[in-house]
N, CA, C and O atoms as a DFTB+ gen file, in Angstrom:
432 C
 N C O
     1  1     152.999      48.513     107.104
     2  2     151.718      49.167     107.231
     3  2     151.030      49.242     105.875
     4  3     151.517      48.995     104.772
     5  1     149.697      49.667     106.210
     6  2     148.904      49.615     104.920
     7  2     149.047      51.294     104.181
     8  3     149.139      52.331     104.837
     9  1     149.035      51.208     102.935
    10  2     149.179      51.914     101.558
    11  2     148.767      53.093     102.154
    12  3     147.539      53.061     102.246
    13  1     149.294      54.266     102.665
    14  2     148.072      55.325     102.578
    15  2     147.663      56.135     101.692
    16  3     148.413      56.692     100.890
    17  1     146.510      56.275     101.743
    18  2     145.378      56.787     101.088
    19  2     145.984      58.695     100.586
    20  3     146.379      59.676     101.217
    21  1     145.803      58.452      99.538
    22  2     146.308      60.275      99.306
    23  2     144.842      60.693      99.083
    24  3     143.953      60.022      98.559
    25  1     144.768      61.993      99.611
    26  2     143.796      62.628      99.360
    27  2     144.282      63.533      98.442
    28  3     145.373      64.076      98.265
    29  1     142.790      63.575      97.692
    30  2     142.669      64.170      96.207
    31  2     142.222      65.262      96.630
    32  3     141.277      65.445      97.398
    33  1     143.338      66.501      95.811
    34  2     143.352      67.687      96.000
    35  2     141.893      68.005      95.495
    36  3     141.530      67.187      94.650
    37  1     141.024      68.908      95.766
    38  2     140.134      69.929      95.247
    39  2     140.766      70.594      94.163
    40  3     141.986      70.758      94.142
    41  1     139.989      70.996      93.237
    42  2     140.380      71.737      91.847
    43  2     139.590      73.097      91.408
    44  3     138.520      73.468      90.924
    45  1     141.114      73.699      92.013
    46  2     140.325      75.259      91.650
    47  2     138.962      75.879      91.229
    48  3     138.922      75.823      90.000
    49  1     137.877      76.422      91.699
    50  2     136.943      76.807      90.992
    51  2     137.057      77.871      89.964
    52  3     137.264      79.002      90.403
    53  1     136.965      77.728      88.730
    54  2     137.337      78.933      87.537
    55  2     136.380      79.369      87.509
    56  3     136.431      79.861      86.381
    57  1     134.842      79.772      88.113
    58  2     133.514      80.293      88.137
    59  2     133.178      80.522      88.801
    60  3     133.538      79.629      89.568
    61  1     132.303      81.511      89.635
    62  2     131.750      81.709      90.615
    63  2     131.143      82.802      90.246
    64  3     131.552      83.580      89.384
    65  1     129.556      82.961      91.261
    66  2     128.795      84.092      91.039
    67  2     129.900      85.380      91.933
    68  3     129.551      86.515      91.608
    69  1     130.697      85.375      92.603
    70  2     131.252      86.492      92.670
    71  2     131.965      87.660      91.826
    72  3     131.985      88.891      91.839
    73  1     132.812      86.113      90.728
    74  2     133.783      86.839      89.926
    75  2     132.701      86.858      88.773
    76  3     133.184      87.474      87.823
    77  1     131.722      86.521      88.562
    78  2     130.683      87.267      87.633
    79  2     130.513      89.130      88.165
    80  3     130.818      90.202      87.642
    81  1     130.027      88.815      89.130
    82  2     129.578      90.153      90.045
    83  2     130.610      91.099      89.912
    84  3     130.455      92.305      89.720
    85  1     131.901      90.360      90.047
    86  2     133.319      91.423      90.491
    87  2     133.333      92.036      89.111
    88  3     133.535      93.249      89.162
    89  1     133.100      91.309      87.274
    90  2     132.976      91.414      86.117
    91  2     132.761      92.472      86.037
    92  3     133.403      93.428      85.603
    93  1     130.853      92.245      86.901
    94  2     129.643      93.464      86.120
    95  2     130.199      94.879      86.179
    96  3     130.271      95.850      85.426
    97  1     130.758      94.372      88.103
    98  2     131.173      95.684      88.460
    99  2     132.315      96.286      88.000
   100  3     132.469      97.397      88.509
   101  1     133.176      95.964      87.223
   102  2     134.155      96.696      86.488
   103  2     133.327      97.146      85.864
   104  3     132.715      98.123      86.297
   105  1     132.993      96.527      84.497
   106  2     132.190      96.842      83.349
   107  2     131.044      98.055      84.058
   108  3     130.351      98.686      83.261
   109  1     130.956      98.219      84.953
   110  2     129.619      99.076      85.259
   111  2     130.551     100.390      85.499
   112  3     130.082     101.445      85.072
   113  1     131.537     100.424      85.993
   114  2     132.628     100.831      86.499
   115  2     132.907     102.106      85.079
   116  3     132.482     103.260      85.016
   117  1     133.440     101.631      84.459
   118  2     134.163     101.811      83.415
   119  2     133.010     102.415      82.036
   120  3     133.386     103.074      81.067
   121  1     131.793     102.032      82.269
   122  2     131.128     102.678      81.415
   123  2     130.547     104.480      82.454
   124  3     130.263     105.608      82.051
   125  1     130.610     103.932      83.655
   126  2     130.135     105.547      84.048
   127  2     130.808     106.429      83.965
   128  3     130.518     107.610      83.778
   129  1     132.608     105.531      84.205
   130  2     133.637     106.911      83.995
   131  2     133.553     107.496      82.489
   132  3     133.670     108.678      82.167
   133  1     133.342     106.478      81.715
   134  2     133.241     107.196      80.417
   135  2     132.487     107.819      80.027
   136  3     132.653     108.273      78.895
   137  1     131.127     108.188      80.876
   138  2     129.720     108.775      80.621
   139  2     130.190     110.209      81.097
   140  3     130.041     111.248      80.455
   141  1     130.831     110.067      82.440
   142  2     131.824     110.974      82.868
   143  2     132.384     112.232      82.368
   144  3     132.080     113.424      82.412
   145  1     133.426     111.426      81.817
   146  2     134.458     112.312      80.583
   147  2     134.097     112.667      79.772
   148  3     134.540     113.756      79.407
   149  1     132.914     111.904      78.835
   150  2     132.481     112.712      77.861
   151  2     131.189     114.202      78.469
   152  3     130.928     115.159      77.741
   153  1     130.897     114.111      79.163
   154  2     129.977     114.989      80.174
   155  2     130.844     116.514      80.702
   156  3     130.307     117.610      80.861
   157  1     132.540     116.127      80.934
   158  2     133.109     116.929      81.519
   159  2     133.967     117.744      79.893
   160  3     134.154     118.932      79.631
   161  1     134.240     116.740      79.260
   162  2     134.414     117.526      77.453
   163  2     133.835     118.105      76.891
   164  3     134.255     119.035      76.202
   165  1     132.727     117.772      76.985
   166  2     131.345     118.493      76.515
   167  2     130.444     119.189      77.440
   168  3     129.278     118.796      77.443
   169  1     130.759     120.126      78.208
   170  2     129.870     120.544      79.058
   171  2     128.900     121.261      78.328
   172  3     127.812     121.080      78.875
   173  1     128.807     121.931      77.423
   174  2     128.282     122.879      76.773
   175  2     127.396     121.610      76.378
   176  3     126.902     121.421      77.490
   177  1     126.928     120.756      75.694
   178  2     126.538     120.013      74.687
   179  2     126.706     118.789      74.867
   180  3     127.490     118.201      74.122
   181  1     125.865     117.919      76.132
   182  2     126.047     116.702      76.496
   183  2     125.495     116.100      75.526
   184  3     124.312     116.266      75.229
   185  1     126.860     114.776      74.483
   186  2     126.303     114.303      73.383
   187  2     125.316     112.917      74.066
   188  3     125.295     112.747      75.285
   189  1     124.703     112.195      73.321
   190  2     124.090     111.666      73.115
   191  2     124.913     109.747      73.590
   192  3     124.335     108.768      74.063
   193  1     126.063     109.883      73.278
   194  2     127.440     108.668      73.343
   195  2     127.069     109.093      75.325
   196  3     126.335     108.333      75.956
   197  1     127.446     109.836      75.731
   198  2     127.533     110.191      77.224
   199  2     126.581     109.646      78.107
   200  3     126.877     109.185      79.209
   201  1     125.176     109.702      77.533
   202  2     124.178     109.452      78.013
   203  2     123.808     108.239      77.986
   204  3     123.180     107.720      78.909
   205  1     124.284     107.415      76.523
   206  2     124.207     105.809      76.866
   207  2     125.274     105.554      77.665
   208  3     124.751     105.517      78.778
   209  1     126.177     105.399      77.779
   210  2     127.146     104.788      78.658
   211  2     126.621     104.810      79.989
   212  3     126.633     103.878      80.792
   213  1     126.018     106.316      80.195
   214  2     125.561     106.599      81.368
   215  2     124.278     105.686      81.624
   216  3     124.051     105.545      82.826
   217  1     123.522     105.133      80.904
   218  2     122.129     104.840      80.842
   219  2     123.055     102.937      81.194
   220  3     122.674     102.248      82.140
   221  1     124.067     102.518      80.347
   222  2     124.400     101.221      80.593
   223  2     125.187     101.038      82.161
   224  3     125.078     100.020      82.845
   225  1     125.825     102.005      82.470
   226  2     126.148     101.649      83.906
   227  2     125.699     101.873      84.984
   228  3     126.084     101.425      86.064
   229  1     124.661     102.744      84.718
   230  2     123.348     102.546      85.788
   231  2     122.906     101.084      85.598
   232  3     123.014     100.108      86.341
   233  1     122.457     101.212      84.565
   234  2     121.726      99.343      84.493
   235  2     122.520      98.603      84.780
   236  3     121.954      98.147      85.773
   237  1     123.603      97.970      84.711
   238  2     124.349      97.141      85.464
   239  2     124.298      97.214      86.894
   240  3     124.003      96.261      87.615
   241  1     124.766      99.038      87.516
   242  2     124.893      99.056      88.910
   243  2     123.283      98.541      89.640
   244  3     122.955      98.421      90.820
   245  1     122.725      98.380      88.713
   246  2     121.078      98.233      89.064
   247  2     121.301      96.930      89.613
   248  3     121.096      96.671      90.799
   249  1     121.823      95.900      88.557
   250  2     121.865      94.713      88.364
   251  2     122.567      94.237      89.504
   252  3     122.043      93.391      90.229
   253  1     123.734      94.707      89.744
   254  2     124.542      94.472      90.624
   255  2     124.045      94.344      92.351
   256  3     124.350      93.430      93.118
   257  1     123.396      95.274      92.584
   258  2     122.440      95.886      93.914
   259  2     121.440      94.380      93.935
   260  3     121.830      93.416      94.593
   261  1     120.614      94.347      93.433
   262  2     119.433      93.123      92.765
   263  2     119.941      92.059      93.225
   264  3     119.287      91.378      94.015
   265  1     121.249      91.676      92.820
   266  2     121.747      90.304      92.713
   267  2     122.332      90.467      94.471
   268  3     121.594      90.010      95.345
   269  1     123.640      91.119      94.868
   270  2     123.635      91.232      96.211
   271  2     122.621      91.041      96.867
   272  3     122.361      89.949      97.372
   273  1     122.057      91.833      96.941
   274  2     120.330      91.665      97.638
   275  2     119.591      90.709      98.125
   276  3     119.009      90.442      99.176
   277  1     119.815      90.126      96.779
   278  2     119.292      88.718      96.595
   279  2     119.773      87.658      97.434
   280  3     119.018      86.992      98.142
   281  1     121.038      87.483      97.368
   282  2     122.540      86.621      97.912
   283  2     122.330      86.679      99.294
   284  3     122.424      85.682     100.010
   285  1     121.852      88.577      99.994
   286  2     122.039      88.228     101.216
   287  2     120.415      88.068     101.955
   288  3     120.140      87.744     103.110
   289  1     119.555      88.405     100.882
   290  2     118.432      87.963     101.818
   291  2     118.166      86.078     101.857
   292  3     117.448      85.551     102.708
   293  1     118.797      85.405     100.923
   294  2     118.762      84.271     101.133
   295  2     119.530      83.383     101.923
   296  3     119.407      82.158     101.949
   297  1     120.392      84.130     102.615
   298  2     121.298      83.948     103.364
   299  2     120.791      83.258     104.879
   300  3     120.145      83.902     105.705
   301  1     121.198      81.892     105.058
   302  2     120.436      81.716     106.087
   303  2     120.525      82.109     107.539
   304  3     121.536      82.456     108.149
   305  1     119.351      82.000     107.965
   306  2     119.882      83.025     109.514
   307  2     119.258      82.048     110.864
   308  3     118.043      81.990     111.053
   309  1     119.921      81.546     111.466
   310  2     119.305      80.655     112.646
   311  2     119.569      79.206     111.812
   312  3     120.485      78.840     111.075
   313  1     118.288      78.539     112.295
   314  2     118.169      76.932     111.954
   315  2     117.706      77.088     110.271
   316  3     117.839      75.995     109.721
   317  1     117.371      77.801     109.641
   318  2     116.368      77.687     108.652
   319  2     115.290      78.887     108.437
   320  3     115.273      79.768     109.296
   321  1     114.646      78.948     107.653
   322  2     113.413      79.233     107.411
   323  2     111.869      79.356     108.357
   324  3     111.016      78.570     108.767
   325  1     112.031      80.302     108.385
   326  2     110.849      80.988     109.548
   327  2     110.619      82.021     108.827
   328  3     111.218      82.240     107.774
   329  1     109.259      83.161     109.569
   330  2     108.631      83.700     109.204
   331  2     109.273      84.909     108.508
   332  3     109.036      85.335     107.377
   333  1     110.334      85.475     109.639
   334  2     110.947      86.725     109.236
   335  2     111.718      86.329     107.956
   336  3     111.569      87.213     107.112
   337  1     112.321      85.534     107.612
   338  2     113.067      85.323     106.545
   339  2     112.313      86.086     105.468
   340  3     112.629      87.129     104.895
   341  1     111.050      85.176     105.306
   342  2     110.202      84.903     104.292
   343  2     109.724      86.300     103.742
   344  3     109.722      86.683     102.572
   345  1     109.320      86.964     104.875
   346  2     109.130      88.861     105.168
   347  2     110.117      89.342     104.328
   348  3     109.794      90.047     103.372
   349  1     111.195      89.082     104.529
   350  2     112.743      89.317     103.607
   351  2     112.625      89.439     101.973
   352  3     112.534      90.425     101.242
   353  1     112.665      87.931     101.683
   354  2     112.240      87.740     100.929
   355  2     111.406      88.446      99.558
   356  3     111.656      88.653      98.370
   357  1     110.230      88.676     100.543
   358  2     108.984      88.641      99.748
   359  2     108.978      90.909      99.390
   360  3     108.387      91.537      98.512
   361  1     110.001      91.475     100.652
   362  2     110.099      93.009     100.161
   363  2     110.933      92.828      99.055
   364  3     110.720      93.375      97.973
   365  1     112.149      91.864      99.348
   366  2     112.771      91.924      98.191
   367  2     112.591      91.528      96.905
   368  3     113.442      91.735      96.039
   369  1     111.439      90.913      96.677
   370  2     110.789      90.619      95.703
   371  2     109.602      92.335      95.031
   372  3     109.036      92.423      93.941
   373  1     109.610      92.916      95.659
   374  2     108.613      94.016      95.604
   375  2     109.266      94.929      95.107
   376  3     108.873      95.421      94.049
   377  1     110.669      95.493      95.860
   378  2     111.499      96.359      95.293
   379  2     112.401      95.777      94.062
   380  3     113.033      96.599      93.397
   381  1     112.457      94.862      93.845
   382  2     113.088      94.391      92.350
   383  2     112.386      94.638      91.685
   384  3     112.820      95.167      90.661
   385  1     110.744      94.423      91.797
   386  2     109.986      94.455      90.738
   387  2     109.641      96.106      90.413
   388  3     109.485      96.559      89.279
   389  1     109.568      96.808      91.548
   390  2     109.578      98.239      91.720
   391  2     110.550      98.633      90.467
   392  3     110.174      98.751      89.300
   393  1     111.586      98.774      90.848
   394  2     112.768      99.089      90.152
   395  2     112.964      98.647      88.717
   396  3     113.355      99.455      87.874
   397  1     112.686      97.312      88.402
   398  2     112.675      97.121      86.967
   399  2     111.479      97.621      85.912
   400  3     111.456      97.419      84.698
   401  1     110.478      98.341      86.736
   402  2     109.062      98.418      85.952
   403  2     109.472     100.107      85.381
   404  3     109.240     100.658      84.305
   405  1     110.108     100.551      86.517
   406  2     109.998     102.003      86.611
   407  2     111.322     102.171      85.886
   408  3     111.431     103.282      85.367
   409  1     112.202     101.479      85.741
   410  2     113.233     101.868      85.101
   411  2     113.157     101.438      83.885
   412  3     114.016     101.829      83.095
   413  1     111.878     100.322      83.328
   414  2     111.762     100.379      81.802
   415  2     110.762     100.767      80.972
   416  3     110.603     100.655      79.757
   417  1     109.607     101.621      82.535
   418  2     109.220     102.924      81.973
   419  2     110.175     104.332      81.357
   420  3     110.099     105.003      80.328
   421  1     110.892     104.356      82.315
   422  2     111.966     105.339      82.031
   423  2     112.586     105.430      80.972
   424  3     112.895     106.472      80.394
   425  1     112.772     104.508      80.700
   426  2     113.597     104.573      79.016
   427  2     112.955     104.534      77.492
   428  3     113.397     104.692      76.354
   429  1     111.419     104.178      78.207
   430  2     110.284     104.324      76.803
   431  2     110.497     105.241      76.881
   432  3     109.995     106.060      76.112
């Protein structure tokens, strides 16, 4: 018989927008607990260290929400692209922009 053909394994993906995401969300993780602790040490006198941490893992968890969001409104639904999608879309384009205007009012 003839030679058979080996099929060529696939090669691990070492990247993906998930394990970015899974990243943020530690890192988002880990700066609120620490915004946390210093909040619960210092009750008297919330320093200033507390409040950034706190200010950076909001912004990530921001980031995090945004990007999901994103992932699943593009997500296709039926054959394709029709009207309602687009409806999708286009709020989720409104409340991102919502959210990033007002949250970098907030910090001026």
């Amino acid at each position: 018989m003839a030679e058979k053909k080996e099929k060529k394994k696939k090669e691990p993906r070492t990247w993906s927008t998930t394990k970015v995401l899974d990243c943020v969300a530690y890192f988002a993780i880990m700066f609120i607990a620490i915004a946390l602790i210093f909040r619960l040490a210092f009750r008297e006198h919330t320093p200033s260290v507390a409040n950034a941490f706190a200010s950076i893992g909001e912004c990530l968890a921001y980031v995090i929400s945004i990007l999901l969001g994103f992932y699943w409104t593009m997500r296709k639904r039926g054959t394709g692209w029709n009207k309602r999608n687009i409806w999708w879309l286009i709020c989720w384009i409104v409340a991102t922009v919502v959210i990033i205007v007002i949250y970098i009012f907030a910090i001026i």
